[in-house]
N, CA, C and O atoms as a CHARMM CRD file, in Angstrom:
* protein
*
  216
    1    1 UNK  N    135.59000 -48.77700  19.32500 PROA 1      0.00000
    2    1 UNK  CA   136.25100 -47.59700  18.80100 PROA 1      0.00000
    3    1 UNK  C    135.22000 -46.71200  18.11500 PROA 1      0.00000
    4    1 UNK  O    134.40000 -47.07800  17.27300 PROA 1      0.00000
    5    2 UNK  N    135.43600 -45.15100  18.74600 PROA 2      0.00000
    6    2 UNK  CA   134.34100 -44.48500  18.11500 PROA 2      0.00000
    7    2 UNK  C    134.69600 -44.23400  16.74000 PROA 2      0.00000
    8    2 UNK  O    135.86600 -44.39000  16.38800 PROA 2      0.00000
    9    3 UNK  N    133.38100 -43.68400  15.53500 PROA 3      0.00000
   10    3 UNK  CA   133.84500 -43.73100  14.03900 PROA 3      0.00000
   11    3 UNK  C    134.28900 -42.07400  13.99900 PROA 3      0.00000
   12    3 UNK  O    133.83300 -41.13100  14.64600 PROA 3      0.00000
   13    4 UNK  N    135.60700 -42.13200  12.74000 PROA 4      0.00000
   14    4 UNK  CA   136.05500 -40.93000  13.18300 PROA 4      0.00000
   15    4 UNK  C    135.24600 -39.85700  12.42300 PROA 4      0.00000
   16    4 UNK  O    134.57200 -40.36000  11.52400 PROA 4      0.00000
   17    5 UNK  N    135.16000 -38.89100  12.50500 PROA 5      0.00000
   18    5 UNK  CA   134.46200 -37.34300  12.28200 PROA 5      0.00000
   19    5 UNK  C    135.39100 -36.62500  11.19700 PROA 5      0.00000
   20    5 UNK  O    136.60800 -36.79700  11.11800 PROA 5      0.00000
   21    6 UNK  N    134.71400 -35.88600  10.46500 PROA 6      0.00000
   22    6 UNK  CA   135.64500 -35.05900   9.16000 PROA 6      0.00000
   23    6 UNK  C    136.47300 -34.41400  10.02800 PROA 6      0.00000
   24    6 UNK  O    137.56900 -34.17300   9.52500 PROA 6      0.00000
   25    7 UNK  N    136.31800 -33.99300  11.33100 PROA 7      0.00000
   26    7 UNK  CA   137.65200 -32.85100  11.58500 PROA 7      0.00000
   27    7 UNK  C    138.85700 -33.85300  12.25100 PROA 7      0.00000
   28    7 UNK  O    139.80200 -33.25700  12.76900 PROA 7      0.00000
   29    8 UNK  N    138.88000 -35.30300  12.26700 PROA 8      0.00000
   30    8 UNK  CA   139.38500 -36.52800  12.44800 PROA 8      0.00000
   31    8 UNK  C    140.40600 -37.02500  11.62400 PROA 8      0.00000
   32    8 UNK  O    141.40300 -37.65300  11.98000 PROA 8      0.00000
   33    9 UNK  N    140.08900 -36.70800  10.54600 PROA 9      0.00000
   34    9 UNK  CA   140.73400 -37.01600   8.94700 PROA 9      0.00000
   35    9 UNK  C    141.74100 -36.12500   8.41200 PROA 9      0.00000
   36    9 UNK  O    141.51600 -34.95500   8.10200 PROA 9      0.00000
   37   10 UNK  N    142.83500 -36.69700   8.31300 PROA 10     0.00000
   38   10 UNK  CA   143.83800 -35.26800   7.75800 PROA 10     0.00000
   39   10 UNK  C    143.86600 -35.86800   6.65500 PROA 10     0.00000
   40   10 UNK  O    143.64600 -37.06600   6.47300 PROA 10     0.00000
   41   11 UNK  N    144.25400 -34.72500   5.53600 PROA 11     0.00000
   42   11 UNK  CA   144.66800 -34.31400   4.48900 PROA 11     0.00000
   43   11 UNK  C    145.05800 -35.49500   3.60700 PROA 11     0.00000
   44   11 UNK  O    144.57800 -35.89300   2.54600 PROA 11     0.00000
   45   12 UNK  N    146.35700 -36.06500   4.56700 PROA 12     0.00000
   46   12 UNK  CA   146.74400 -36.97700   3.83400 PROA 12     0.00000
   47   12 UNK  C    146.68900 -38.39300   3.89100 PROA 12     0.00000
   48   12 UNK  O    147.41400 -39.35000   3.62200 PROA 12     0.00000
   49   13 UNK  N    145.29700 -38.11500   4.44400 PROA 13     0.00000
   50   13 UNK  CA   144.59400 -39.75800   4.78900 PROA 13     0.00000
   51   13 UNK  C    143.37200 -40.00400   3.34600 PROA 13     0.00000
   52   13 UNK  O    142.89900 -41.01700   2.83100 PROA 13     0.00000
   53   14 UNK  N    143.21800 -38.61000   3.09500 PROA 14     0.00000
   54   14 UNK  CA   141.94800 -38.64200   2.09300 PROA 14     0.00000
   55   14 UNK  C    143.02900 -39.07900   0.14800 PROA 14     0.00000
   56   14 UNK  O    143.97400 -38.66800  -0.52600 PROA 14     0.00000
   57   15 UNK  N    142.01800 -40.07000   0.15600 PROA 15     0.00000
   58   15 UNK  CA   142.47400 -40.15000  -1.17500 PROA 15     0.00000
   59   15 UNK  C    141.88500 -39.52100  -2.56400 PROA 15     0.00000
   60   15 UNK  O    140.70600 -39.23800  -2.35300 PROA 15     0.00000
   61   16 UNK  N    142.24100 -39.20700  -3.84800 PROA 16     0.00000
   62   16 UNK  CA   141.30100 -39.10500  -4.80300 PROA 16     0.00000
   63   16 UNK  C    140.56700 -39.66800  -5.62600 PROA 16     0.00000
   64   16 UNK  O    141.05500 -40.63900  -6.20300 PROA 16     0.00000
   65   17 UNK  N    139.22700 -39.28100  -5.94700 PROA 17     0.00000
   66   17 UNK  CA   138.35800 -40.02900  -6.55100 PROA 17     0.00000
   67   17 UNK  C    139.01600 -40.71600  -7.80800 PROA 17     0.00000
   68   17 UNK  O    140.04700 -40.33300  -8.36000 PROA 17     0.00000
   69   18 UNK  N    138.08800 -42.01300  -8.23500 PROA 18     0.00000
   70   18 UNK  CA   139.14200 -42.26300  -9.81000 PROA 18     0.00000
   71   18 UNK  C    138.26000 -41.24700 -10.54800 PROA 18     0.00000
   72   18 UNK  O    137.43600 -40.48900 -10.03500 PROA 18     0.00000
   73   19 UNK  N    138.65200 -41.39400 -12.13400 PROA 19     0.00000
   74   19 UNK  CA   138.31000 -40.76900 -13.24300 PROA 19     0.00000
   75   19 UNK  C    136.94700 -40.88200 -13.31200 PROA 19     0.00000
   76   19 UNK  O    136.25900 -39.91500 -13.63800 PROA 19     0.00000
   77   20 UNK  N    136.42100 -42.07400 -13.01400 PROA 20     0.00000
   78   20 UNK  CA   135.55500 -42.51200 -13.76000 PROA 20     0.00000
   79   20 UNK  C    134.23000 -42.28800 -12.44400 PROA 20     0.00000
   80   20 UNK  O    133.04100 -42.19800 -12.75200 PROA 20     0.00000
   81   21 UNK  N    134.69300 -42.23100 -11.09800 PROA 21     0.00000
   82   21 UNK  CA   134.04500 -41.57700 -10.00600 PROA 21     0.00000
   83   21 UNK  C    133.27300 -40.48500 -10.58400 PROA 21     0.00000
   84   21 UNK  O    132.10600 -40.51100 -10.97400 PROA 21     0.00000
   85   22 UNK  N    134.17000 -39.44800 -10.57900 PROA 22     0.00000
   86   22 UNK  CA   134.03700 -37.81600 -10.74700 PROA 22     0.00000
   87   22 UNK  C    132.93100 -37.90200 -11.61600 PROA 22     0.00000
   88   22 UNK  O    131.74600 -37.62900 -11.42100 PROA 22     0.00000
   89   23 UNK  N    133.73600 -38.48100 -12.96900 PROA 23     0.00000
   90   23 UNK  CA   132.70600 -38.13200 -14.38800 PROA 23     0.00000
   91   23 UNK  C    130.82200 -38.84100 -13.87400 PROA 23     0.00000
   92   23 UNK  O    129.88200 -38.14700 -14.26100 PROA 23     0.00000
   93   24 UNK  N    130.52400 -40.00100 -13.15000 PROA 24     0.00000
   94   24 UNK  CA   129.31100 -39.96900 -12.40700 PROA 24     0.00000
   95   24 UNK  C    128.95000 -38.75500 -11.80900 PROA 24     0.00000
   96   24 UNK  O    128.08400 -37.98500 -12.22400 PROA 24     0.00000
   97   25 UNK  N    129.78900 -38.59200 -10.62000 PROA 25     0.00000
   98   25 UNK  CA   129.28500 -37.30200  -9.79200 PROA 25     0.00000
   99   25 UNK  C    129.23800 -35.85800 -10.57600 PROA 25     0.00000
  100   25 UNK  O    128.70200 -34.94600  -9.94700 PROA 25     0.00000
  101   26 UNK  N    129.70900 -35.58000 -11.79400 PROA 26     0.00000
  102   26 UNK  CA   129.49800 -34.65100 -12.32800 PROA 26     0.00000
  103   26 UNK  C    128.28300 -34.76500 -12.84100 PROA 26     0.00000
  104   26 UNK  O    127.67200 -33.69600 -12.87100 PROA 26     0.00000
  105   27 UNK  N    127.68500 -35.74100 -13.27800 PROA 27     0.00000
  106   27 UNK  CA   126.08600 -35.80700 -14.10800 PROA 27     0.00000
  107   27 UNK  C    125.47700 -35.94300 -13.28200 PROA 27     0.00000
  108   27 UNK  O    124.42300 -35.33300 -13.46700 PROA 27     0.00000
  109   28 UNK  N    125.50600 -36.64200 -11.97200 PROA 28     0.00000
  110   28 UNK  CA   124.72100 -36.44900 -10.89200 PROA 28     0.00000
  111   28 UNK  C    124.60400 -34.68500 -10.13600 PROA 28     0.00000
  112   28 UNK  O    123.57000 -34.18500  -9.69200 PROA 28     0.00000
  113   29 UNK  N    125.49000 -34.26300 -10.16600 PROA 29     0.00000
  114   29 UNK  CA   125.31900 -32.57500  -9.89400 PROA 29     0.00000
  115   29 UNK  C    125.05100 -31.77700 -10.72500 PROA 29     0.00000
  116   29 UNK  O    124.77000 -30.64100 -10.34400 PROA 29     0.00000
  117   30 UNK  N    125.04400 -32.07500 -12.09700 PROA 30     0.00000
  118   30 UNK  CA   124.74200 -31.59500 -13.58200 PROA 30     0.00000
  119   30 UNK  C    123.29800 -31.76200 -13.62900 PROA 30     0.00000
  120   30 UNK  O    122.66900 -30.84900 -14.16500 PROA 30     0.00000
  121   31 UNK  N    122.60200 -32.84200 -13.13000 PROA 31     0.00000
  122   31 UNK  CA   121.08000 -32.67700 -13.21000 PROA 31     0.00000
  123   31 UNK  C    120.29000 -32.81900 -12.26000 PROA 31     0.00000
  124   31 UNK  O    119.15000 -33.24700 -12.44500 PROA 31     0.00000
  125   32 UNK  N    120.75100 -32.48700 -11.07100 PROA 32     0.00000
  126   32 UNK  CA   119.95200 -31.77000 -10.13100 PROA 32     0.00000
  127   32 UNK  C    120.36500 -30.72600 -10.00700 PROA 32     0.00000
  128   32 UNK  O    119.96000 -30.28800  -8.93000 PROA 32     0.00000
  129   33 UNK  N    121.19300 -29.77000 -10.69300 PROA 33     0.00000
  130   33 UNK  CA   121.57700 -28.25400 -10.30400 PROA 33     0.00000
  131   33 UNK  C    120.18000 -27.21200 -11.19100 PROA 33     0.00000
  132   33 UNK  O    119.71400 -27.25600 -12.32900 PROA 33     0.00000
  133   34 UNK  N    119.93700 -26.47300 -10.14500 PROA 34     0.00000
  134   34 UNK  CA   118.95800 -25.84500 -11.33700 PROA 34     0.00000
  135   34 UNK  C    119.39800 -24.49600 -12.39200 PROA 34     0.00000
  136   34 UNK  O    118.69300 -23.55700 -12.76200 PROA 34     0.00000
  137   35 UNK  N    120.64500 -24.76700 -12.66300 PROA 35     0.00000
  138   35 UNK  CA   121.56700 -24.14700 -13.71600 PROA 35     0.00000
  139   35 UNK  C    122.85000 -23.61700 -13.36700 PROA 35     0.00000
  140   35 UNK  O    123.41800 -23.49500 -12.28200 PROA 35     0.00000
  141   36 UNK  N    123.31500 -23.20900 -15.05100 PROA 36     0.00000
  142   36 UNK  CA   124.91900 -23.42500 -14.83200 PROA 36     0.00000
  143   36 UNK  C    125.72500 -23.00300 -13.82900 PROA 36     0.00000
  144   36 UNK  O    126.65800 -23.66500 -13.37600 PROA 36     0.00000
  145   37 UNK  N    125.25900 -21.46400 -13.31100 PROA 37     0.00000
  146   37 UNK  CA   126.78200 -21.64400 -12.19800 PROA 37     0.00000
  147   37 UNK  C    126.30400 -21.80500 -11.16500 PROA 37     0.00000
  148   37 UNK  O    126.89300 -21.23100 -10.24900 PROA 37     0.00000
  149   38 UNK  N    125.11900 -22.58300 -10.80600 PROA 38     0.00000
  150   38 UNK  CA   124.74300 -23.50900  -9.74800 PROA 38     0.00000
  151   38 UNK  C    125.76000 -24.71500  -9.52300 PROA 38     0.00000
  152   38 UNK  O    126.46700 -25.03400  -8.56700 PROA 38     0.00000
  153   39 UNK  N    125.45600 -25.49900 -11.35400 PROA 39     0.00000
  154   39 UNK  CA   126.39300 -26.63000 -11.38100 PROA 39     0.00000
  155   39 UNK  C    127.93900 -26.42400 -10.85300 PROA 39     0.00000
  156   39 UNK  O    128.64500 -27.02400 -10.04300 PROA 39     0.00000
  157   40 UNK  N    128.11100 -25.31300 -11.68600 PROA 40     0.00000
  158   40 UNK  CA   129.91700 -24.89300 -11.57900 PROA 40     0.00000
  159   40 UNK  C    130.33200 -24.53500 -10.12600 PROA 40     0.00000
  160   40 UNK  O    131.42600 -24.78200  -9.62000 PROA 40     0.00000
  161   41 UNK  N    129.06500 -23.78300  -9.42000 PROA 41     0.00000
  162   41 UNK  CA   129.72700 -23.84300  -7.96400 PROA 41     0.00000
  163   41 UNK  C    129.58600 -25.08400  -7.44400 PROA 41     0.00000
  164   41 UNK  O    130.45800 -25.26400  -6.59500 PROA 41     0.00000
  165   42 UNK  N    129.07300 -25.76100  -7.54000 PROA 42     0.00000
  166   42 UNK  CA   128.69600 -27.33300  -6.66100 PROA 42     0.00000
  167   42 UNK  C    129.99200 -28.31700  -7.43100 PROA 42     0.00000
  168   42 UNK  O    130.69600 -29.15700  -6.87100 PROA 42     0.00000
  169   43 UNK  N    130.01600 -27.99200  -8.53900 PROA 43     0.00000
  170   43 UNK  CA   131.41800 -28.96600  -8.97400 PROA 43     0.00000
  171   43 UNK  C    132.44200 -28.78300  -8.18100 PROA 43     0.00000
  172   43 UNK  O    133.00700 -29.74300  -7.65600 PROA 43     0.00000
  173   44 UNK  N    132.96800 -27.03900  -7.90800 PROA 44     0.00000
  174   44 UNK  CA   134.03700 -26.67800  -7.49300 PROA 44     0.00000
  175   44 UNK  C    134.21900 -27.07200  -6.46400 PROA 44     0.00000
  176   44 UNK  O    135.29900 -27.56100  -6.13100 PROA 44     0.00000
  177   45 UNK  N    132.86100 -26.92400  -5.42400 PROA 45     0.00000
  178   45 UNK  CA   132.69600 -27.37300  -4.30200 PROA 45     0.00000
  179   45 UNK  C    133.05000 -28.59100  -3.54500 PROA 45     0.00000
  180   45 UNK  O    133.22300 -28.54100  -2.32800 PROA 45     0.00000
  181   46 UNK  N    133.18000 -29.82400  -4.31000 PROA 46     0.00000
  182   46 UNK  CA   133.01700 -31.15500  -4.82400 PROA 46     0.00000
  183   46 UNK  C    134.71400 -31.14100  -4.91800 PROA 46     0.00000
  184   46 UNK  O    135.27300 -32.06100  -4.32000 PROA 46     0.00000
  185   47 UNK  N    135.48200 -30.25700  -5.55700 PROA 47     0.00000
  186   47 UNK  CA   136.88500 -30.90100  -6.06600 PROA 47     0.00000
  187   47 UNK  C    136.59500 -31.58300  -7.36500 PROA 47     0.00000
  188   47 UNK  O    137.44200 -32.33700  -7.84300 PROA 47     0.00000
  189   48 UNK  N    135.52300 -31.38200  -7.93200 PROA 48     0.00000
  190   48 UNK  CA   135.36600 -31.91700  -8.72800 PROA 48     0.00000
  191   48 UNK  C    135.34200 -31.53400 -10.52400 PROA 48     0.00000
  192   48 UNK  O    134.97900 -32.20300 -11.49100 PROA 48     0.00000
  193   49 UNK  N    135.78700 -30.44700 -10.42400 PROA 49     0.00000
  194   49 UNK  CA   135.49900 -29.56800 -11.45600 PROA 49     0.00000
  195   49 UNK  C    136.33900 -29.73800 -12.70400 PROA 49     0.00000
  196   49 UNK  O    137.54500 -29.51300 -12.60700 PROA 49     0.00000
  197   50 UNK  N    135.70600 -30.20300 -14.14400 PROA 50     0.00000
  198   50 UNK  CA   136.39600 -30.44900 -15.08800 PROA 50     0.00000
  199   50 UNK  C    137.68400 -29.32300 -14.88000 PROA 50     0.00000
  200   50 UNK  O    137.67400 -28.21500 -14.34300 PROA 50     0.00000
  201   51 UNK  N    139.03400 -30.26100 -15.68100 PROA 51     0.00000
  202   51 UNK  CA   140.20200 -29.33100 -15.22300 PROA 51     0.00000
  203   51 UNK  C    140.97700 -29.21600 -13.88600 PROA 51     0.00000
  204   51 UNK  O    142.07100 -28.67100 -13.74100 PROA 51     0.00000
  205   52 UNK  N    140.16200 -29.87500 -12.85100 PROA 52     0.00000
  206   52 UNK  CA   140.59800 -29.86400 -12.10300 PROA 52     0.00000
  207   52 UNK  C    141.65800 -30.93300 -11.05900 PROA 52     0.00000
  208   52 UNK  O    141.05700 -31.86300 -10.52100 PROA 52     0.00000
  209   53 UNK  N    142.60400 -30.86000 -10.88200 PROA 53     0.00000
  210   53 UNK  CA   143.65700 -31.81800 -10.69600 PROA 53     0.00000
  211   53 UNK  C    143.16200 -32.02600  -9.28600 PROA 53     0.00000
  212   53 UNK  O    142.92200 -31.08000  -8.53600 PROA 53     0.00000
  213   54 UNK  N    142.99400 -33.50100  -8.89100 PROA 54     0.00000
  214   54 UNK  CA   143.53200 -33.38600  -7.46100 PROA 54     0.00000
  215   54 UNK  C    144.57000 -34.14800  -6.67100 PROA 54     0.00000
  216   54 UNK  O    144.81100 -33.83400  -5.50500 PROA 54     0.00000
């Protein structure tokens, strides 16, 4: 069986990150961004953006 591809995956197959996911991946995009609304677009980008429900 071939592995499936992002345009493979619907919506409601994808689950959300836990809490404690995000808050990593936010310091991981927090210090390689080379400033703030670098970070803030790459958070948003991500789904990941303090405030942000998913």
């Amino acid at each position: 069986m071939a592995a499936k591809t992002t345009d493979d995956i619907a919506d409601d197959e994808l689950e959300p990150v836990t809490d404690e996911t995000a808050h990593k991946a936010r310091r991981v995009v927090a210090a390689y961004a080379t400033d703030a609304d670098e970070c803030r677009m790459l958070l948003s980008m991500l789904g990941i953006a303090p405030g942000e429900s998913a």
